[in-house]
N, C-alpha and C positions, 0 to 999 in steps of 0.2 A: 633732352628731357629736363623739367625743372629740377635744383638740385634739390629740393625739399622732398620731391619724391624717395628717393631711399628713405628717410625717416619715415616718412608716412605707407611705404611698403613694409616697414617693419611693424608697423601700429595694425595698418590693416590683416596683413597675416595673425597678430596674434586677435584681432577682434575676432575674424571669422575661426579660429579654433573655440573659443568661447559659445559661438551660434552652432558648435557641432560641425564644423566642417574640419574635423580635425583626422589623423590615422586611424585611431579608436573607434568613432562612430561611423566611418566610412568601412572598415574591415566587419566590422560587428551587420552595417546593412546589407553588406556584399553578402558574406555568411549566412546571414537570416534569411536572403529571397532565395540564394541557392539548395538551403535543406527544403523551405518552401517547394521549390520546385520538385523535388524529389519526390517529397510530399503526393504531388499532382501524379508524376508517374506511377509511384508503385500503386497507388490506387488506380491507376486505368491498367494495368498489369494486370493486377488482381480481378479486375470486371471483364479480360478477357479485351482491352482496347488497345488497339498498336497506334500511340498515339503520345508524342513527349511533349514535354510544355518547359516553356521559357520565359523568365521576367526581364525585361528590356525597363527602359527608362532611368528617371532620374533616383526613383526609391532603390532601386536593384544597384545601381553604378553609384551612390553616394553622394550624389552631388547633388543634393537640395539640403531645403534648412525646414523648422516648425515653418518658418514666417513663409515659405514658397506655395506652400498646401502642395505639393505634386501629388498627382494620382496614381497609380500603380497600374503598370500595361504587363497584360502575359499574352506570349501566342501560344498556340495550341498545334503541335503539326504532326497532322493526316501520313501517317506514314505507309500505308496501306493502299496508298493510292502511287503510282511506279509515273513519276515526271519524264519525259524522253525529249534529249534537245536533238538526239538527231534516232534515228533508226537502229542504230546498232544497240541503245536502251532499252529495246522492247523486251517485254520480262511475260513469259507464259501463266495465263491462269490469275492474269490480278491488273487491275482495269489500270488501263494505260493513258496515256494523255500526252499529245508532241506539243513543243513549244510551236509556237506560228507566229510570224512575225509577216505584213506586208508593208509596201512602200507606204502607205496611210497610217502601219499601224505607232501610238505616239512613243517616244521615249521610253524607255524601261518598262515595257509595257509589254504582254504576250496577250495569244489566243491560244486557248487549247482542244485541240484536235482528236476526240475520242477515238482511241483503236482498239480493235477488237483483242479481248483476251487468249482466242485461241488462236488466232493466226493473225502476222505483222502485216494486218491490212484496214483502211479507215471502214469506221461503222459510214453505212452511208444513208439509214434511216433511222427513227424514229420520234414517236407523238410525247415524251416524256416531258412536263413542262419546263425542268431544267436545262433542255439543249437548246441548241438554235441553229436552223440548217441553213446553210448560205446559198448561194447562187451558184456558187461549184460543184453543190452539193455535199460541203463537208459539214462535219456536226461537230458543233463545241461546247465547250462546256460554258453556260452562265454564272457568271461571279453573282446572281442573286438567287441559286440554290442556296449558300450559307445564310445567306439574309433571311430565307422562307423559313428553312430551319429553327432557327433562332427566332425569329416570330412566332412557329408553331409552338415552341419549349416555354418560352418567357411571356406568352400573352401579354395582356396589357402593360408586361414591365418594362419591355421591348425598347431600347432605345440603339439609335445607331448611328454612330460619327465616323464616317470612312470608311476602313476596314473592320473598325468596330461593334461589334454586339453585345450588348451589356443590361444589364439592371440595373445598374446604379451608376452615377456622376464620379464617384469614386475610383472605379477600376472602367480597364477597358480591355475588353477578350477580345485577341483577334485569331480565325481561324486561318492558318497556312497551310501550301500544300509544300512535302518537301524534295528540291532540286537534288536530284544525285550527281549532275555537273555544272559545274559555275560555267555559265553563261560568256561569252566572248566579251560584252563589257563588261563585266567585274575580273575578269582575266586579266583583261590588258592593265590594270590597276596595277599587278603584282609585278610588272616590265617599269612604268613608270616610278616606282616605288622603291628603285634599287640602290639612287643612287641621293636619295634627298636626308634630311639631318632626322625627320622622324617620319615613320616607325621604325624602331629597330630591324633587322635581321634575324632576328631569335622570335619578334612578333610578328613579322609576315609569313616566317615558317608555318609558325600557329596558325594562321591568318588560313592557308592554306586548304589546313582541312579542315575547318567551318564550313558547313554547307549554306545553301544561301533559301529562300523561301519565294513562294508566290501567294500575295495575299490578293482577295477580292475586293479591287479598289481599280476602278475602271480610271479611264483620263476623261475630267469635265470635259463636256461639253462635244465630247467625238462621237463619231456615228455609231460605234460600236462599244461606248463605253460600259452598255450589260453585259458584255462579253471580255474584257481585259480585266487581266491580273499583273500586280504590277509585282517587279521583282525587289527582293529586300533583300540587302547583306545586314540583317540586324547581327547574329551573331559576330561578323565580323567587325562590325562598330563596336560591341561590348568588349570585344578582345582588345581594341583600343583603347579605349575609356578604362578599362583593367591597368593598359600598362603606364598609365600617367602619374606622374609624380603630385604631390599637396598643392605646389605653386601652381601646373594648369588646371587643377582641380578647384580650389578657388577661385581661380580667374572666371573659369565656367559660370559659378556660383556668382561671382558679381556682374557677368553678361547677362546671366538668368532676371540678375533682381532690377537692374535698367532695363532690362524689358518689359517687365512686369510692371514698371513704376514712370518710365519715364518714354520708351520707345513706344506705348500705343497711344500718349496722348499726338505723335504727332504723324498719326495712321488715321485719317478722316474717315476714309472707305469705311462703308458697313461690312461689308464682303473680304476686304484684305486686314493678311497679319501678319505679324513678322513673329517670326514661330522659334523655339526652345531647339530645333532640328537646327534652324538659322546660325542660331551662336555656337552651336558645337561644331558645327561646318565651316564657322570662321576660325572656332580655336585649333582644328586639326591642321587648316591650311597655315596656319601663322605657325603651330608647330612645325609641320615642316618643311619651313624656309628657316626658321631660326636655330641657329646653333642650339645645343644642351644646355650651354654656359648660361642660356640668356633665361632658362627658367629655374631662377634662384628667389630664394625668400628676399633680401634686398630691392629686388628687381619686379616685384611683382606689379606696381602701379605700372610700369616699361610695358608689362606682359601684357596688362589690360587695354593697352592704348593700342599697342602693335594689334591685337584682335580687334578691336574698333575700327583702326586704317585698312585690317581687313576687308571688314563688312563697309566699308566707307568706298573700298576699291570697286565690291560687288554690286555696288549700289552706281556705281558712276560706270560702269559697265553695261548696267540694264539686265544682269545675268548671275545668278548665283549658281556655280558648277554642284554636283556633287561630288561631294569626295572621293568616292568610289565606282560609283555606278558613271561611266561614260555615256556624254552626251544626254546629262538631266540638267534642266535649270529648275532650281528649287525658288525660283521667284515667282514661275509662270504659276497662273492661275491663285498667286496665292497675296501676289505687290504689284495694285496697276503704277504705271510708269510714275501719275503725281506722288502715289504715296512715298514712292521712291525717292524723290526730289525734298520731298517734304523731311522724311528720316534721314538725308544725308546731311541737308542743312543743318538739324538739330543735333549731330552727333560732332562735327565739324566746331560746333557750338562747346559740347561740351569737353572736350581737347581742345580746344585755343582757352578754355577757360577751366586749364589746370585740373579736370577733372572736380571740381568744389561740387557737383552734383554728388559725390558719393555721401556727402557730408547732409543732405538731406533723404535719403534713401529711409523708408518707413521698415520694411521688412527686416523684422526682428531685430528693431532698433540701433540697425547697422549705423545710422546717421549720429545719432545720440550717443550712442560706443565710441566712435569715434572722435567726437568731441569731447569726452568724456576720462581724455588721454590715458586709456586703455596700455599704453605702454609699461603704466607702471604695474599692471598687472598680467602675472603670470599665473595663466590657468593649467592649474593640476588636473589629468587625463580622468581622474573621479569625480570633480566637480557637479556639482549638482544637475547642470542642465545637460554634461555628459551622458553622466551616470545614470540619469533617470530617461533617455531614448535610450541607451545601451539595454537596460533593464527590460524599456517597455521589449524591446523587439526580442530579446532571448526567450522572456514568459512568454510572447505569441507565438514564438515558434512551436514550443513546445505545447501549446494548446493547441495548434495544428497535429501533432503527434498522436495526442490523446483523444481527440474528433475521430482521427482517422481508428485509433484501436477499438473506441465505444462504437462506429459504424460498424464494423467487423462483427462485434460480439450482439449486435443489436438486429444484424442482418442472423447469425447463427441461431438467436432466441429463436425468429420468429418462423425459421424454417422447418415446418413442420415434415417433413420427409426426411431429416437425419435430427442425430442427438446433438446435442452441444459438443461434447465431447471428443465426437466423429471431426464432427465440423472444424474445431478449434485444431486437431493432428493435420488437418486438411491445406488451411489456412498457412500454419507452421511450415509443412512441407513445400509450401508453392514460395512461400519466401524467403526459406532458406535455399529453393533452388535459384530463385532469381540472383540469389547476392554471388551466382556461379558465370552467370551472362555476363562477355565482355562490354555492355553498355555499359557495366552496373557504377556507376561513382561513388567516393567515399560520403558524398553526402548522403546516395543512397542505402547505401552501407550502415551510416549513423542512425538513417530513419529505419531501416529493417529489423535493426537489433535491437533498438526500443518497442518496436512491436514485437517482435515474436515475445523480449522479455514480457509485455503486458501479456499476452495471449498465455504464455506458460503461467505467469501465477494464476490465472483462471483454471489451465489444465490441473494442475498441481491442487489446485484446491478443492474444485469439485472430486478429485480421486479422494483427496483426504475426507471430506464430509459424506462422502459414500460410506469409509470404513468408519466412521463414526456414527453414522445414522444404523451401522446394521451390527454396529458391534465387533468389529473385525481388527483384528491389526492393520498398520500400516505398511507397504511392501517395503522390501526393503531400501530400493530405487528412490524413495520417494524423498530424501533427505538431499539425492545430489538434483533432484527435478528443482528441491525449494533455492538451491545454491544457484540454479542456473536462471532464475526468475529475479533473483532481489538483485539492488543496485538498480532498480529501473530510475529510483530517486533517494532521499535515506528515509522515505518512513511507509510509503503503502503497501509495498508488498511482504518487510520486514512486520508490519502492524497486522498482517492478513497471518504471518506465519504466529506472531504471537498468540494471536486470536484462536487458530487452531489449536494451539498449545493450551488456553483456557479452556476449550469446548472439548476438550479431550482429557482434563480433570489435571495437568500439569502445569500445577502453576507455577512452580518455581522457574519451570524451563520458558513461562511465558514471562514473568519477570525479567529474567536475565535479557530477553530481546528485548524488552519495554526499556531497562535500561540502557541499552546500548541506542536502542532509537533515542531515548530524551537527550543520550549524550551530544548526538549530532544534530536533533531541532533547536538550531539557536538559532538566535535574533537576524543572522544574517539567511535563512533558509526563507524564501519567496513559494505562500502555496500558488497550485497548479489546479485549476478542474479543467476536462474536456467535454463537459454539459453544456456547455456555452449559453452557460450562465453569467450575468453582470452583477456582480455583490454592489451594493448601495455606496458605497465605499472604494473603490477599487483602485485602494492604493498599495503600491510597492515598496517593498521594505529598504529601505534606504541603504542597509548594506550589501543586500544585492545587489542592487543596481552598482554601487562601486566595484562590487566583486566581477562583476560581466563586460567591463571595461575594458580588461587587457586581460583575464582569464577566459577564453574563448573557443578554446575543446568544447567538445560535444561531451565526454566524458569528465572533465571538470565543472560543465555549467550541471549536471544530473548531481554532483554532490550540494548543490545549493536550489534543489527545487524538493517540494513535499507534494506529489500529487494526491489526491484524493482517495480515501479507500472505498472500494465498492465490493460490495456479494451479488451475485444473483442467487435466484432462487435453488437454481442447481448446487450452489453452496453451502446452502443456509446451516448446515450444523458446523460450518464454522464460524456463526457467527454465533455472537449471544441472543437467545431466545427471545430478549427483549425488540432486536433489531428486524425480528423477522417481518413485523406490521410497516415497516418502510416498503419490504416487499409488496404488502395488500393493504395501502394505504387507500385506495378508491373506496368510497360508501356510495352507496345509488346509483346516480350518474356523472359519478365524479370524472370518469374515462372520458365521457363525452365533451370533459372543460379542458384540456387535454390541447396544449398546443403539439405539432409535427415534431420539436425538437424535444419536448416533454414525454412523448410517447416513447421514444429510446431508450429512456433511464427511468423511469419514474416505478413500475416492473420490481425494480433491483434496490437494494441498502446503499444509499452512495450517502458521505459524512466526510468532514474537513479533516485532516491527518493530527492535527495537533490537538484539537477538542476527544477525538478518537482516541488518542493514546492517555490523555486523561480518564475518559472513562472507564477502559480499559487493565488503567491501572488500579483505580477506584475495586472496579469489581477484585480483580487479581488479589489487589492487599486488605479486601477484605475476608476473603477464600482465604487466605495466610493467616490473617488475624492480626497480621501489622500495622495497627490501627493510625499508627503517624502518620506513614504514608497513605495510607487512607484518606483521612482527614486533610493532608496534601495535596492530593490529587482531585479532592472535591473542592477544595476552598478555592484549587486553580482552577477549572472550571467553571465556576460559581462568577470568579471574577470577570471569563467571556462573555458567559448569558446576559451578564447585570449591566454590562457597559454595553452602551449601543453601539459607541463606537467602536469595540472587537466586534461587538456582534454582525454591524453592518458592514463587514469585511469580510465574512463568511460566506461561503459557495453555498453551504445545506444546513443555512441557521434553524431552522426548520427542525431539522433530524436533531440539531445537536441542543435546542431545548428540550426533545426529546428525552433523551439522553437522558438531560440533566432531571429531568423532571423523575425520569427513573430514580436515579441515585437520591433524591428526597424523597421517593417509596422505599425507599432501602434502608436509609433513616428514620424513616415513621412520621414524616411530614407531610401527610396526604394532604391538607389545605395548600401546602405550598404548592404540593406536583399538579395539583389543580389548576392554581393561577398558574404557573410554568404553561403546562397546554395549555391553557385559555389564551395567553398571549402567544402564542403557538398561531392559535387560529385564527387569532384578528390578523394575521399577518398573511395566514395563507387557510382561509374556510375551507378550500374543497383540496380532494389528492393530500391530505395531512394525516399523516398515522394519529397525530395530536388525538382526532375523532373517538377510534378507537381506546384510548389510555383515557380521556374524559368520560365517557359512557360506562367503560368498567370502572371507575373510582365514586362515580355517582350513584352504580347501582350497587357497591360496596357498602359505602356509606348509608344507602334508603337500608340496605338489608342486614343493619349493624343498627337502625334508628327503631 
């Protein structure tokens, strides 16, 4: 190896921490697609679906950059459906399926052979358009049932790449079915694997019990390709890609960006590609044949070459094995032989020539960093371009959280055969018995107990606006209900208990929480809606995003988020009287302008946590008669409304001119609360409580003239 390489492996390590390929941002994405997934689970738990999902690829395992664009791949797998590789699998009472494999049939490929659910014997008829009866007479299952499916669900959005069903270019769903035995090739993987430099011992153990998948993705071009499912050890590829160290992790990351930039100029075929699967296939093999020692920060141009002489072996082969799955060549169907010829030449090319291709690499200005002698810079793990993916993906996560609690409560609104109330115990109970199930993981753990918390301060609060609408005390229970609700974040549920505390004539005791909320809303607190709403603005608060860096608990990142406060209508005497017209903001046929995601919330009082605790305080000190803070807490407010730029940062800017517009009724500025809703409504005409506060202020005004 040239001796300038160690220098320039130390250049290039520190470039790619800079583009994000650093500990930080790779723990942080790991993190983030794994509560994701949880996410997926306990919501098909909840709907009564035995069905888990997984994020596989480069967003989920870390190893992309902004400049790569990777898309995001989940599978979905069918657990309800009992796989059997051989007869002693058969499972009573739940539709069964044998693997089949004939001397035609291709590579990692199966047929599945429907058996009867009540007795270990093949269906041997019928007309269902899903099967397909052979000349033996046996019936299998069609890998374009999923496709039909997915057609019927997504009409016209319908798109589909492989094993793929998707709506969008973005993501790709693919449905699995799941193996309960690893299959004799992927077996023999765990004999060969015993004795080579990687994977550890402690990761094939893991490796182990990974189960493997059958996706519907036939072999081009075979007789029987509507009928094969081809088999995956995805999970057990993520368990590797887990246990890799920074060095083969950016190695990835720079096979990823010459492919993208330099490997398909010289792939003519319209039909062939040398694919993201290609380069990880090369870095697994290259790991391991080469010692530990050899992936060192130092060493990493070494690292990148040795995968190159890889793919340069597999290439002058005619054959790229799989890593796992015996007897797959990941060339066929996908590199005819010239392309072959063609890409080894030019890779050949660029190793005899020092690798100097890296040095023009466009993707996220790898090329330019690099000349750019990057050495003399040391990037701090908060750095801007860190700090601000770290940030993006913790706020999304948690917008996942909160999607999933307004579905919940959105689903209980509208069910007209139980109360909210019923519903909401209902809900509570099925998820605190899940977090009892041995599936259950601490990411699911993390996402369970954010919901039940949202769902309690719903229970909690409609109990209290009951005893406030009828005049009743409070039970006495109902102080430890409010302790087991807050901390969902430091301000909506603690803002919803103050709120009670004003609508229940205790201001002092609403006070004391309003202070302790403004104590914890600083500058580094990132708000949160789950209306899946986009503020015009939708920027992140710069010390969040450093704060999510390397603080990465589930329970640390909720002290630095402000989610939204919402009422439903079942609560409304804990809100202020004012807010109740958010509840019955439609005039005419305003319902009817009413987008699908609008229809869930729009019903209910939903306001940003921090304009909230303003007004809140507003009213509160003026109940007291402590006019500074009064005047405080208006001037701050005053100063969101008036700049556009808080304002166009707002989830429910909307409400909270509202608001404001109130508090200049309360002052005796009726002209001003006027133009307040009036620019209210230029922004949003219809579904605007604004309607209402303008129409009584005008017919005040006609009936005072």
């Amino acid at each position: 190896m040239p001796a300038f390489f160690h220098h320039l492996s130390e250049v290039l390590y520190q470039v790619l921490e800079c583009v994000c390929v650093n500990p930080w941002v790779v723990k942080r994405r790991r993190d983030t697609f794994l509560h994701r997934e949880a996410a997926w689970d306990v919501r098909a738990h909840q709907q009564g679906v035995d069905m888990t999902h997984f994020h596989f690829g480069s967003q989920s395992e870390g190893t992309t950059t902004a400049g790569l664009q990777s898309d995001t791949d989940m599978l979905f797998s069918i657990n309800n459906i009992n796989i059997m590789y051989s007869w002693a699998d058969w499972q009573q009472g739940k539709d069964n399926y044998l693997m089949v494999r004939d001397e035609d049939t291709p590579p990692q490929h199966y047929l599945l052979q429907w058996i009867r659910p009540d007795i270990p014997h093949p269906v041997t008829h019928t007309d269902h358009p899903n099967y397909v009866t052979d000349s033996q007479g046996r019936v299998f299952l069609s890998n374009m049932a999923v496709v039909r499916e997915a057609a019927k669900q997504l009409g016209d959005r319908h798109m589909r790449h492989g094993p793929s069903n998707s709506w969008t270019e973005d993501c790709d769903f693919v449905s699995a079915l799941h193996c309960n035995t690893l299959p004799p090739e992927i077996m023999s993987w765990f004999t060969k694997m015993q004795h080579c430099f990687w994977p550890s011992q402690e990761t094939l153990q893991a490796a182990r019990m990974c189960p493997c998948f059958l996706v519907p993705d036939g072999y081009h071009g075979s007789p029987t390709e509507h009928l094969e499912w081809r088999i995956t050890p995805n999970l057990i590829e993520r368990l590797l890609m887990f246990s890799l160290n920074m060095v083969a992790i950016k190695c990835l990351v720079i096979l990823k960006m010459l492919k993208k930039q330099e490997f398909l100029k010289y792939i003519p075929c319209e039909n062939c590609k040398f694919t993201t699967f290609h380069c990880k296939t090369a870095l697994f093999f290259t790991l391991n044949r080469t010692p530990p020692t050899a992936w060192t920060k130092c060493r990493l141009m070494e690292c990148i070459v040795n995968c190159l002489q890889t793919i340069i072996e597999f290439l002058n082969q005619g054959e790229c094995p799989h890593f796992i799955v015996e007897g797959v060549d990941l060339f066929d169907g996908k590199l005819c032989h010239e392309c072959q010829l063609s890409l080894k030449k030019a890779i050949e090319v660029m190793i005899q020539d020092d690798m100097h291709v890296l040095f023009h690499l466009q993707s996220d200005s790898l090329g330019q960093r690099l000349m750019a002698l990057p050495h003399e810079v040391r990037p701090y793990p908060r750095d801007d371009v860190n700090a601000g993916i770290c940030g993006k993906l913790a706020r999304d996560m948690f917008k996942i959280y909160l999607s999933h609690a307004r579905g919940i409560i959105s689903r209980l609104c509208n069910n007209e055969e139980a109360d909210v109330y019923t519903g909401l115990n209902n809900e509570i109970n099925i998820l605190e018995s899940l977090t009892m199930t041995p599936r259950t993981t601490q990411y699911d753990q993390n996402f369970i107990k954010l919901i039940v918390k949202a769902l309690m301060s719903v229970k909690v609060s409609i109990t209290s606006s009951n005893c406030i609408q009828f005049d009743q005390p409070l039970p006495r229970d109902i102080w430890k209900l409010y302790s087991e609700s807050l901390n969902t974040d430091v301000a909506s549920s603690k803002l919803k208990l103050a709120s009670m505390h004003y609508c229940q004539g205790e201001l002092r005791r609403a006070a004391s929480v309003l202070n302790e909320v403004e104590f914890d809303l600083d500058d580094s607190v990132q708000p949160v809606c789950g209306c899946n709403i986009v503020p015009f603005k939708d920027n992140l608060s710069k010390a969040f995003c450093e704060y999510t860096v390397q603080n990465v608990s589930h329970d640390q990142l909720t002290k630095k988020l402000a989610f939204c406060v919402r009422f439903l209508r079942e609560e409304k005497f804990c809100a202020p009287r004012f807010m109740w017209c958010e509840m019955y903001r439609d005039i005419g046929d305003d319902v009817d302008h009413r987008d699908d995601n609008e229809c869930e919330w729009m019903d209910w009082a939903e306001v940003d946590a921090r304009p909230y605790l303003l007004y809140l305080q507003y009213l509160t000190y003026r109940g007291l008669g402590v006019w500074h803070r009064q005047l405080e807490a208006l001037l701050r407010l005053e100063d969101i409304v008036t700049s556009r730029a808080k304002l166009n940062q707002l989830y429910h800017g909307v409400t909270v001119l509202s608001l404001f517009g109130h508090c200049c009724e309360l002052e005796g500025d009726i002209q001003r609360a006027l133009h307040v809703y009036n620019t209210s409504l230029r922004s949003r005409p219809r579904n605007n409580a604004a309607n209402w506060h303008k129409q009584r202020l005008e017919l005040m005004l006609n009936n005072c003239n």
